[in-house]
VOGU-822846 format. One record per residue (C-alpha): z negated, x negated, y negated; residue in three letters; residue number from 1. Coordinates in nm, 3 decimals. Layout:
{w = Z&u = X&v = Y&resn = ALA&resi = NUM}
...
% end
This chain:
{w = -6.994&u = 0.428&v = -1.236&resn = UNK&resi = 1}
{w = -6.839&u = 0.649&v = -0.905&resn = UNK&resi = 2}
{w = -7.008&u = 0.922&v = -1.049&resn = UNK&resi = 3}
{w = -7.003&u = 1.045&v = -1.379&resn = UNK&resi = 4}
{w = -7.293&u = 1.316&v = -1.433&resn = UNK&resi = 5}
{w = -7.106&u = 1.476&v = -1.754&resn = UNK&resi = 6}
{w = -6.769&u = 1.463&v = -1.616&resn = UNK&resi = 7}
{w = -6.904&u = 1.640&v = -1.303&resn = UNK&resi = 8}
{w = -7.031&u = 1.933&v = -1.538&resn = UNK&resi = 9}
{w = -6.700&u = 1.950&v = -1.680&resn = UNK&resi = 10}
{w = -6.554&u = 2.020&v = -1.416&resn = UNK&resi = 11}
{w = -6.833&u = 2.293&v = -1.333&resn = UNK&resi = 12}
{w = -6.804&u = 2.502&v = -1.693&resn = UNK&resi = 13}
{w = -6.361&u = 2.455&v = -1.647&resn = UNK&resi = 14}
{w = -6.407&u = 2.590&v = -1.283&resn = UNK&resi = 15}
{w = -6.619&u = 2.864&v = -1.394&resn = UNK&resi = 16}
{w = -6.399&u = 2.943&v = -1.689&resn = UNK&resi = 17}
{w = -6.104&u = 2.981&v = -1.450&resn = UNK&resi = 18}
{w = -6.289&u = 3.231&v = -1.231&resn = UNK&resi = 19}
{w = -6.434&u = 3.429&v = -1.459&resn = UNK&resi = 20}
{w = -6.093&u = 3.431&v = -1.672&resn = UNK&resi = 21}
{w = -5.809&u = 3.675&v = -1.590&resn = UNK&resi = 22}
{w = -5.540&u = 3.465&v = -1.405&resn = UNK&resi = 23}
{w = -5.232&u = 3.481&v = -1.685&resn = UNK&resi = 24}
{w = -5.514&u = 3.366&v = -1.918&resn = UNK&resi = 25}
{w = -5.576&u = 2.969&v = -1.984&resn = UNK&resi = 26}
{w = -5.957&u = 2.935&v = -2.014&resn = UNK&resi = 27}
{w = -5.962&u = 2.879&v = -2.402&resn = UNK&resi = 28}
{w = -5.779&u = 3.283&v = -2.446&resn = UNK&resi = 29}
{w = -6.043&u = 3.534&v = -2.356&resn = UNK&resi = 30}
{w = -6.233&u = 3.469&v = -2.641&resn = UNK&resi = 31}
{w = -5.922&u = 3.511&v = -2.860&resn = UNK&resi = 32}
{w = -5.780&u = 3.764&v = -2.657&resn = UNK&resi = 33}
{w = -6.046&u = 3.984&v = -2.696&resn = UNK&resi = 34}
{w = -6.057&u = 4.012&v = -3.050&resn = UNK&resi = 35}
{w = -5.840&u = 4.306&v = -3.143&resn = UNK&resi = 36}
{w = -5.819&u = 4.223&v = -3.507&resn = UNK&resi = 37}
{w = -5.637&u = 3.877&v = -3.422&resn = UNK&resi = 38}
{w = -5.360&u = 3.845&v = -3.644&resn = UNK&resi = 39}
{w = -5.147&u = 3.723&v = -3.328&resn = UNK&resi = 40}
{w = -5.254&u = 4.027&v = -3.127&resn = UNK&resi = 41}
{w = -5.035&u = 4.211&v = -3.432&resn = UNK&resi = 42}
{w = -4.723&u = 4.059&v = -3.423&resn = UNK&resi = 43}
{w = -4.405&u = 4.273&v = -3.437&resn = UNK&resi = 44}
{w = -4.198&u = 4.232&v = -3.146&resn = UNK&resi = 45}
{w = -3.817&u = 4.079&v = -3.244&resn = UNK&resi = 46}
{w = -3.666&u = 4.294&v = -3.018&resn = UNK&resi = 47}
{w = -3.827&u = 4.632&v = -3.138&resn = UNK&resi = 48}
{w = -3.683&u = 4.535&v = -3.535&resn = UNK&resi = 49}
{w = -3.321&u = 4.613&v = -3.416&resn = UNK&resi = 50}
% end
């Protein structure tokens, strides 16, 4: 078992994810990211509260 056909795919949808991503994003964000509703896309900022 050198050669794992499924593993090898993997690899192939992670690599793609990563060049298709923006580079400060992990592949699992653009989806999440891109939602402009997402309640952690609305967070106050700590610093802007005084």
């Amino acid at each position: 078992m050198a050669h794992d056909p499924y593993a090898a795919l993997q690899a192939l949808v992670r690599a793609e994810a990563l060049r298709t991503s923006h580079p400060e994003q992990r592949p699992a964000d653009p989806e999440r990211t891109a939602d402009p509703e997402h309640p952690r896309e609305q967070q106050p900022d700590e610093r802007d509260r005084g």
